[in-house]
C-alpha distance (Angstrom), angle and dihedral (degrees) to the residues before:
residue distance angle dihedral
X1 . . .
X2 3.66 . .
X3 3.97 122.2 .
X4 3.66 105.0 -147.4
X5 3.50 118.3 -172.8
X6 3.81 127.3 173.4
X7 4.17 129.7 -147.3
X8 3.48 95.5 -102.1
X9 3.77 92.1 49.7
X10 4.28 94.6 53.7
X11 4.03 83.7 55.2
X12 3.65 96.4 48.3
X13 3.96 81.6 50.7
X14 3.57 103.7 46.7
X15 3.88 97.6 41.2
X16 4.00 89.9 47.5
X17 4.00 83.6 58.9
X18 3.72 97.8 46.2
X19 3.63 83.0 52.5
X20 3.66 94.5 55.2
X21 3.86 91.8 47.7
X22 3.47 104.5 47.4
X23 4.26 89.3 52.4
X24 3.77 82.4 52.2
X25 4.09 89.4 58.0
X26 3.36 84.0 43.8
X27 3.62 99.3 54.0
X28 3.97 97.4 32.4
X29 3.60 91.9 48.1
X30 4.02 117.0 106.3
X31 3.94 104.3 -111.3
X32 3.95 104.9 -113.4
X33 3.51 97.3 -114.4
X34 3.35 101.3 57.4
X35 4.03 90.3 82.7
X36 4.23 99.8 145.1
X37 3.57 104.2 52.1
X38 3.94 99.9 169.4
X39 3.93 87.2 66.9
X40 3.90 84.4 78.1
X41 3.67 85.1 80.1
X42 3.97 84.1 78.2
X43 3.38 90.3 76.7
X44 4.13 98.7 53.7
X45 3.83 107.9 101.6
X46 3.74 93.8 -139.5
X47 4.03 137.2 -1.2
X48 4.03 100.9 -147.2
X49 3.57 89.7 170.3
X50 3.65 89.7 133.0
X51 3.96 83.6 86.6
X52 3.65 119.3 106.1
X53 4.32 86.2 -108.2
X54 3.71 86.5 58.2
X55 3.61 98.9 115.4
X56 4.38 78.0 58.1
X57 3.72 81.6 58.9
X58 3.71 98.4 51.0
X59 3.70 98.2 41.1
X60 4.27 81.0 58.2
X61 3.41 95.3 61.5
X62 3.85 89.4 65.7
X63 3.85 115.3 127.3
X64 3.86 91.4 40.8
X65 3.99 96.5 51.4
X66 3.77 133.3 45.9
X67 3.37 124.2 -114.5
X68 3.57 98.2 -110.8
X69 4.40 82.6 55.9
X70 3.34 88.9 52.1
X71 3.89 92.4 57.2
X72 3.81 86.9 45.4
X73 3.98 83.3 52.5
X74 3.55 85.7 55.6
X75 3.40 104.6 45.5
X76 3.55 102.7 37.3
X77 3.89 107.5 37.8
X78 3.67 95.3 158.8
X79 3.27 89.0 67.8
X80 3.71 103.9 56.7
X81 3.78 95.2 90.4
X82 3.70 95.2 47.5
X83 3.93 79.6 59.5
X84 3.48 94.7 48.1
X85 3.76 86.2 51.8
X86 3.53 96.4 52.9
X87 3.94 96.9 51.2
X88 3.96 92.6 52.8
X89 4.62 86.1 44.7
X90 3.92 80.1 50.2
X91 4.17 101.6 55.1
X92 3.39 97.8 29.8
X93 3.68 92.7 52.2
X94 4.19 91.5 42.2
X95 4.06 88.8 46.7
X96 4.05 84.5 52.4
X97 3.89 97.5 44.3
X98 4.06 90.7 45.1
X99 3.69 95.3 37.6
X100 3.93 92.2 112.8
X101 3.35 91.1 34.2
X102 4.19 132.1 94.5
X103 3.12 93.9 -122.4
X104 4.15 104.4 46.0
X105 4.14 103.0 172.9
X106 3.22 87.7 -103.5
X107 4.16 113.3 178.6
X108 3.71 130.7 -137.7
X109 4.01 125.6 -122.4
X110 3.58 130.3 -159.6
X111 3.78 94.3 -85.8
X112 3.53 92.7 64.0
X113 3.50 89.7 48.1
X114 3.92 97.7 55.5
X115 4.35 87.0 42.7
X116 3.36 84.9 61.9
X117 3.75 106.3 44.9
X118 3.72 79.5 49.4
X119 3.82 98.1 59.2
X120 4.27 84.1 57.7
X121 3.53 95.5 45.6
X122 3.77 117.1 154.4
X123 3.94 114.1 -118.3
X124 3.41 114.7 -114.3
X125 3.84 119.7 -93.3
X126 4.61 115.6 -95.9
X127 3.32 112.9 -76.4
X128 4.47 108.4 -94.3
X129 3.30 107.7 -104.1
X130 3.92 117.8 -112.2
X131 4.22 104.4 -113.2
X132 4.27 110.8 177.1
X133 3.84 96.3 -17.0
X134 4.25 80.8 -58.7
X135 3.44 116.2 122.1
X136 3.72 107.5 -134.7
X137 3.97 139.9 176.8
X138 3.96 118.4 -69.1
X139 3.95 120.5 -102.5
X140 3.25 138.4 -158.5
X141 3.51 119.1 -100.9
X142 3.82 119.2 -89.1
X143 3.96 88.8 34.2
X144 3.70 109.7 134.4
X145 3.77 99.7 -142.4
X146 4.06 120.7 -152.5
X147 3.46 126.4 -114.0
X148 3.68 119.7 -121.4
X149 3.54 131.6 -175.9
X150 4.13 128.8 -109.4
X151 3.51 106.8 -81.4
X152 4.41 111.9 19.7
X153 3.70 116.6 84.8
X154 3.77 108.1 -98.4
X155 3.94 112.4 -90.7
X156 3.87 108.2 -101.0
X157 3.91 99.0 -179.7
X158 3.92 84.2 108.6
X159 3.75 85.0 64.3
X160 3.77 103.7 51.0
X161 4.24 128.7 77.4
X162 3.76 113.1 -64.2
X163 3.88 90.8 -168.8
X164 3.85 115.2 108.0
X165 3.56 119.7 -83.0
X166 3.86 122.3 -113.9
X167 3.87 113.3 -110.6
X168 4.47 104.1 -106.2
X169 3.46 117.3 -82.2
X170 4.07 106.8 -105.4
X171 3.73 114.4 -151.7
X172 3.53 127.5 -150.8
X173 3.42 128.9 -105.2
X174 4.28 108.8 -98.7
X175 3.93 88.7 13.7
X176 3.71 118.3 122.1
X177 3.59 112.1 -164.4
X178 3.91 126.5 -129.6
X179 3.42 116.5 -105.0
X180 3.78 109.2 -147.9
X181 3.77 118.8 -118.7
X182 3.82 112.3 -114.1
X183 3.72 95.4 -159.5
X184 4.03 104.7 109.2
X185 3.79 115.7 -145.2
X186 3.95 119.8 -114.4
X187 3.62 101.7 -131.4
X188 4.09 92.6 -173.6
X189 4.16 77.5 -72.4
X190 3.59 96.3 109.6
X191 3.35 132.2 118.3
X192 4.22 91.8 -107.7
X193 3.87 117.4 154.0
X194 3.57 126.1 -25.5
X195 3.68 119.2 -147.0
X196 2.74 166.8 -87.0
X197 3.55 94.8 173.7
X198 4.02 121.6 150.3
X199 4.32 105.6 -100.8
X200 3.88 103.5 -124.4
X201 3.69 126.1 157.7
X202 3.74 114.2 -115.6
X203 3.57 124.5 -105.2
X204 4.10 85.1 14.2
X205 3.77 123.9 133.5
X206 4.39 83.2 -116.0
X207 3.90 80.0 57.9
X208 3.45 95.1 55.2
X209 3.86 98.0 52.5
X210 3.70 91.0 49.3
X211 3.36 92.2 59.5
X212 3.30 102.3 44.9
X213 3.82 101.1 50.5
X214 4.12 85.0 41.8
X215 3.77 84.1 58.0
X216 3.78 97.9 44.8
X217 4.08 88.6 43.6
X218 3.83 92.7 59.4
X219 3.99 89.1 52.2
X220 3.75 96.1 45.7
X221 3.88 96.4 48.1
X222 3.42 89.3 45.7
X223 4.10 95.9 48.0
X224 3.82 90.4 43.7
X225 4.03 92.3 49.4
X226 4.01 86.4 45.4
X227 4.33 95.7 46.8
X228 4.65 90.3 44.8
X229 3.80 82.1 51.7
X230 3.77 87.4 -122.8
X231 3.81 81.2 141.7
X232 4.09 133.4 64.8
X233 3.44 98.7 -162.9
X234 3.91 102.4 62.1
X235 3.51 133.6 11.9
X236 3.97 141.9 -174.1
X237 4.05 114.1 -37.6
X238 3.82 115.5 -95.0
X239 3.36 103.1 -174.3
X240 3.63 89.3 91.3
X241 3.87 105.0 77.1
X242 3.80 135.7 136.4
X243 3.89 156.4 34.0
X244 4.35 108.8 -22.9
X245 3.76 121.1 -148.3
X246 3.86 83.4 -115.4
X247 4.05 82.0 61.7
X248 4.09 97.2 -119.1
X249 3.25 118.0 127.8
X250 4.19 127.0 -123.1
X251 3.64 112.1 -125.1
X252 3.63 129.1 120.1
X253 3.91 126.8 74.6
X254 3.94 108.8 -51.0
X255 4.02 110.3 -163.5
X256 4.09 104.5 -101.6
X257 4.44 82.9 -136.9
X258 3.99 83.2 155.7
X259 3.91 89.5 63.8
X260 4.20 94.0 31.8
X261 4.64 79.1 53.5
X262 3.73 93.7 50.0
X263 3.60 95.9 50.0
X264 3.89 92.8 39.4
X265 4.34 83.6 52.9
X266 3.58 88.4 50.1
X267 3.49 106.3 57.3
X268 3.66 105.9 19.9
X269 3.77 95.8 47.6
X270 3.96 96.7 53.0
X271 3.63 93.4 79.1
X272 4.12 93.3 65.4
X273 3.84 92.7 16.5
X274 3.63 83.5 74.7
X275 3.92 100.3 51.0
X276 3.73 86.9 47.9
X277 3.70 100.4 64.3
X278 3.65 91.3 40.5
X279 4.19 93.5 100.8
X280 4.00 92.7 152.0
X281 4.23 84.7 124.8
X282 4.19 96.0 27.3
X283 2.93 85.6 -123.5
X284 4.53 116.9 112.1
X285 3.33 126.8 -164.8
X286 4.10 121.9 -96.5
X287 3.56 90.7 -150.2
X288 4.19 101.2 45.5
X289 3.97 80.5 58.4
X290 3.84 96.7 42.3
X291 3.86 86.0 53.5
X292 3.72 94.3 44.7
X293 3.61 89.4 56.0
X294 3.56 99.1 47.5
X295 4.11 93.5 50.2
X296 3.68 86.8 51.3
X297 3.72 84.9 41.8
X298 3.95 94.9 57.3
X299 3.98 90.5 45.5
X300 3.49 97.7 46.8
X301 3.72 86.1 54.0
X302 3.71 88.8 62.2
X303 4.15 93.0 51.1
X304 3.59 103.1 57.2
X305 3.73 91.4 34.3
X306 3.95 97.5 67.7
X307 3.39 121.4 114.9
X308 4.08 144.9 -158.0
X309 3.74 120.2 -105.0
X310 3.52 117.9 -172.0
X311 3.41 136.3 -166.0
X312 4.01 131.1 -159.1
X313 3.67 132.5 -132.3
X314 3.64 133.1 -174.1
X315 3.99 149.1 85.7
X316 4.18 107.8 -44.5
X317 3.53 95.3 0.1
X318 4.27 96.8 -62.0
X319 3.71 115.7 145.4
X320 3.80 107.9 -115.8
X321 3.70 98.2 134.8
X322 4.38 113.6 27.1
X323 3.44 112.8 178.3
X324 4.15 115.7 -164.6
X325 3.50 138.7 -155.7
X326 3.95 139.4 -176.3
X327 3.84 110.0 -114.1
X328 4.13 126.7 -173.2
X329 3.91 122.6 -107.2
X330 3.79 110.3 -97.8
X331 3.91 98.1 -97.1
X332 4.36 79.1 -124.3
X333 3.94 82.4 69.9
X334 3.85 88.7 43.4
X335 3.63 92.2 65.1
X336 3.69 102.3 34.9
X337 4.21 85.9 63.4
X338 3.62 89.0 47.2
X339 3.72 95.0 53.5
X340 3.78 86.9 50.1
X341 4.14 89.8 52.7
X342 3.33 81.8 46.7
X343 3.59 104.7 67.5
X344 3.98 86.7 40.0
X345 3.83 94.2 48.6
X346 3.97 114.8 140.8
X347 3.87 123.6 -128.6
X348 4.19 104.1 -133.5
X349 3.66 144.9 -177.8
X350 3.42 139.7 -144.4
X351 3.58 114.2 -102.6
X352 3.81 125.2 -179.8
X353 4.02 110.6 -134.3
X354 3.58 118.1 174.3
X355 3.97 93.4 -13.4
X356 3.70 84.6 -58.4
X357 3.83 121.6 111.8
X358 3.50 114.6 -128.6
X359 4.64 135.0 169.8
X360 3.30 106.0 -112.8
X361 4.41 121.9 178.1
X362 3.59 106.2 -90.2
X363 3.48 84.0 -145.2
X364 4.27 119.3 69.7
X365 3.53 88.8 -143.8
X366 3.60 106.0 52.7
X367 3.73 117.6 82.5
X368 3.80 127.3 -112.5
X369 3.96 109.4 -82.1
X370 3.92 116.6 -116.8
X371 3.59 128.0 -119.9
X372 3.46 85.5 -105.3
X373 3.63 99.1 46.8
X374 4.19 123.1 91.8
X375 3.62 117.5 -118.0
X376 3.84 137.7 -159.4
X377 4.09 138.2 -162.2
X378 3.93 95.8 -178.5
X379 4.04 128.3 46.2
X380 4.01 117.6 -131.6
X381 3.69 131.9 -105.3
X382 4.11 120.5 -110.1
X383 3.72 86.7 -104.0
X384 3.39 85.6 -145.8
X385 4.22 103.1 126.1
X386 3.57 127.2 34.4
X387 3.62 108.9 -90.8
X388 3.78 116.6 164.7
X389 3.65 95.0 -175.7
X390 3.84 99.5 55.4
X391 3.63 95.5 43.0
X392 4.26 99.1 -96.6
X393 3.66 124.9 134.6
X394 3.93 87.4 -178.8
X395 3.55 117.4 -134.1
X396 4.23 93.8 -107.7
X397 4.22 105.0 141.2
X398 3.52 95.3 19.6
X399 3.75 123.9 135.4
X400 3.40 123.7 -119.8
X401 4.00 148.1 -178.4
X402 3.78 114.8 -102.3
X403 3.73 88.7 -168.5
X404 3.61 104.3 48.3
X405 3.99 126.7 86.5
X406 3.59 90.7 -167.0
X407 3.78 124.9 93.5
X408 3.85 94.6 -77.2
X409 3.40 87.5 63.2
X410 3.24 130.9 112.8
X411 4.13 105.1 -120.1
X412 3.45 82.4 52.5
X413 3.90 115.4 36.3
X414 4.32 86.8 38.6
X415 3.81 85.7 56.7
X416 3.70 89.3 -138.2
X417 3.96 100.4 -57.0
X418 4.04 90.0 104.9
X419 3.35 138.8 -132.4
X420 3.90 145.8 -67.6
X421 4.24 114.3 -143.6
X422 4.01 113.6 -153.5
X423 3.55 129.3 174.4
X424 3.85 118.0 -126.8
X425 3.80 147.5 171.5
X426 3.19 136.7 -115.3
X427 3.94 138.6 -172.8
X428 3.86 120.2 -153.8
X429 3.51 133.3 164.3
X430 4.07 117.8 -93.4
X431 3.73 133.2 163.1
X432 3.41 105.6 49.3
X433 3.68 120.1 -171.1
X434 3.97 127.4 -175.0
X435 4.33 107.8 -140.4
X436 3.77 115.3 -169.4
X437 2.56 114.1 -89.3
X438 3.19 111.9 50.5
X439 3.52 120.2 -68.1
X440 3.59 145.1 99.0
X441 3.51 121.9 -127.2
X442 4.01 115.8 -171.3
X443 3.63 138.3 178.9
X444 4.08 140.2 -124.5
X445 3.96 119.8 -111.1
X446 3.74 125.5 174.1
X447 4.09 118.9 -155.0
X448 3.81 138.1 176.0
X449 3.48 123.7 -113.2
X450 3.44 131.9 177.2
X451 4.08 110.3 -135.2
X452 4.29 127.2 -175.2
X453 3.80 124.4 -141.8
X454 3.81 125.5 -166.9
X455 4.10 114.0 -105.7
């Protein structure tokens, strides 16, 4: 049998599969806003990888950490909750900062996921082609199929490789050949945990914030766990011991932050670390160094922000004896300085000074950033529509303040497309009483409020 097919017919074919592959990038392909991956682990009820199958644990978490986090999961299991701790501190403190904002840190679930796999769905395959009331496999057009009687499968020869065939393998006498391992290696490819993760453009100014309080929420969990002795393996920092000029003493439990900071460096960095010492094309990525900056921007914040607490001793309350100790920001303090870097944050460059790679203003008139100032190589949508691919959740169904002309507004946070008023109730607590002793005892009321939401 002859296979005859014609010019046309091999361009039909080849631009059907280029179709096919290029809506498997598209669905395969890690939506841009999902840009810190290991903050899924806020989602995981608990991390018992203190077990003996913990290194089972680590290896499952593949697909939303690095390999290098993994090892850190490995090697450091005590640590894992701390982690954990600081991913939920980090959303819940970006959804409160943003929370008048258009863009509000908001995360995505699993539905959202699945909706948008769905919008790239393949199309399904032709339709087989009916041969001798037998349904058979499709083929492309110009294929001459054979004929084959009622009742034997249809002869598929025609389909199979027409090249020669390799002489058999012979095996030696007292050899026993390898059989190869079927078990695939997860290369960080794996399926792993999926969200929720806050959607952020890249290289945006949003981007930058979320890494920077992600960054300063693994070092604070893990400082606070160290200083309550929740933890074995560290403790409260004793460098700081002795007789001040201001004549109190140091004692007390002063936060360890340099040991909470090198853990947070460790694991948070290794993500971007990575694409920064990959210099196979000289060339390093603008937004690896952005994000390095930022972690070490969100850390550093913590450092210079600690603060004495003292404590008095002595006969009716005087102060003969004060002993001191260096305490941690409250991670509500954290976030409030961020947001203000945040609206001051710096658009950069890369710029290549003495074979080193360094973020320099892309502006000549704007001043070099701190290393405690947020930084940014890309400028952010309108956030206005829904727009999965670019990192918008659009601000459609979200409420707003008639009365305000800031950006909770509504002229602003609608974008222009108005308004819808409802009527709503709500329950709060009234009628308080005190009883002795000693509680409070407080009553149910119901009132009518009248609420907007975005069209």
């Amino acid at each position: 049998m002859v296979v005859v097919m014609g010019r046309g017919a091999w361009w039909w074919w080849w631009w059907w599969w280029w179709c096919v592959v290029m809506v498997v990038v598209v669905v395969m392909a890690p939506l841009p806003g999902m840009c810190i991956k290991w903050l899924a682990l806020s989602r995981v009820t608990s991390l018992a990888v203190t077990a003996p199958g913990s290194p089972q644990v680590c290896e499952s978490f593949r697909g939303s950490l690095v390999r290098q986090q993994v090892r850190f999961c490995k090697e450091n299991p005590v640590f894992m909750d701390s982690v954990k701790r600081g991913a939920i501190w980090a959303i819940d403190e970006c959804q409160f900062q943003f929370r008048t904002r258009r863009w509000n840190c908001s995360t995505l679930n699993d539905d959202a996921i699945e909706a948008f796999k769905k919008a790239f769905k393949p199309k399904p395959p032709p339709e087989p082609l009916m041969v001798s009331n037998k349904t058979e496999r499709a083929a492309p057009m110009g294929v001459i199929l054979p004929s084959s009687s009622p009742g034997r499968p249809p002869n598929t020869s025609y389909y199979q490789n027409t090249s020669p065939a390799r002489p058999p393998h012979r095996q030696r006498r007292g050899r026993k050949t390898k059989k190869k391992s079927k078990r695939k290696r997860n290369r960080g490819g794996g399926k792993g945990l999926v969200g929720p993760y806050p959607i952020v453009p890249q290289g945006t100014r949003e981007a930058a914030f979320v890494h920077a309080i992600s960054s300063a929420g693994v070092a604070h969990a893990i400082t606070r766990r160290c200083s309550s002795g929740e933890l074995d393996d560290c403790g409260c920092d004793r460098s700081v011991r002795g007789v001040t000029r201001q004549g109190f003493q140091w004692s007390g439990c002063s936060d360890n932050i340099a040991y909470g900071v090198s853990l947070s460096k460790r694991f948070v960095d290794a993500r971007d670390r990575k694409l920064v010492k990959r210099k196979k094309t000289g060339r390093v990525s603008s937004r690896a160094l952005m994000n390095l900056h930022n972690n070490e921007a969100g850390r550093k914040l913590i450092e210079i922000n600690m603060r004495v607490e003292c404590k008095c001793h002595g006969v009716s309350g005087s102060c003969e004896l004060k002993t001191c100790w260096k305490a941690m920001p409250t991670f509500r303090e954290i976030g409030e300085v961020l947001k203000e870097k945040f609206d001051g944050a710096t658009e950069v460059r890369v710029k290549e000074v003495s074979g080193r790679a360094e973020l320099e203003p892309n502006k000549q008139y704007f001043k070099k950033p701190t290393e405690v100032d947020l930084v940014y190589v890309s400028s952010s949508p309108e956030y206005c529509e829904y727009d999965i691919t670019s990192g918008s959740l659009g601000t459609q169904g979200r409420r707003c303040n008639k009365t305000s002309r800031g950006l909770d507004g509504c002229d602003l946070l609608c974008c222009s497309r108005g308004y819808t008023t409802t009527q709503e109730q709500v329950k709060e607590r009234c009628s308080c009483k005190f009883h002795w002793c000693c509680y409070v005892k407080c009553g149910t009321c119901i009132r009518d409020v009248t609420v907007h939401y975005c069209k």
